[in-house]
N, C-alpha and C positions, 0 to 999 in steps of 0.2 A: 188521350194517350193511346197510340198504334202498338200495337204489339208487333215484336221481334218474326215471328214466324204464324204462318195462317195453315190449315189444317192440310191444303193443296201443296204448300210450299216447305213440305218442309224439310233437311236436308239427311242425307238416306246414307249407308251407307254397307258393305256386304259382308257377313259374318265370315271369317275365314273357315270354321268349323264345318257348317252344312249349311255353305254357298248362297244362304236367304239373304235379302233384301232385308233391310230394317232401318225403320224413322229413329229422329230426335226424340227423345223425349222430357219432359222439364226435370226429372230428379238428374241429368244427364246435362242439364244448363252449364253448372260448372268445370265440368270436365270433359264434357264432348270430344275434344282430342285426342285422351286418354283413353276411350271405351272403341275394343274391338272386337266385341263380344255382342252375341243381340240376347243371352241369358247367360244365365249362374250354369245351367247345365253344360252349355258351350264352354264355358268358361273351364270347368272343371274335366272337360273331356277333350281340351286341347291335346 
C-alpha cells in the first residue's frame, strides 16, 4: 500500500496572513481546499 503523499512531495500552499509557505498536513486530508490559513493565530488575525 503506497501512500498519497511522501515527505519531499508534498503540496504547499501560502498563508495569506504572513506570506509563509506551508505543507499538507494529514488532520488537513479532508479539507485541504478549505484551509487558508497555516494556524489558529493567522486565522484569527486575518
Amino acid at each position: 500500500m503506497g501512500r498519497k503523499h511522501t515527505k519531499s512531495n508534498l503540496p504547499q500552499k501560502v498563508c495569506p496572513v504572513c506570506g509563509r509557505p506551508f505543507e499538507w498536513r494529514k488532520k488537513w486530508a479532508d479539507c485541504w481546499d478549505e484551509v487558508k490559513y497555516c494556524s489558529e493565530r493567522c486565522r484569527r488575525r486575518r
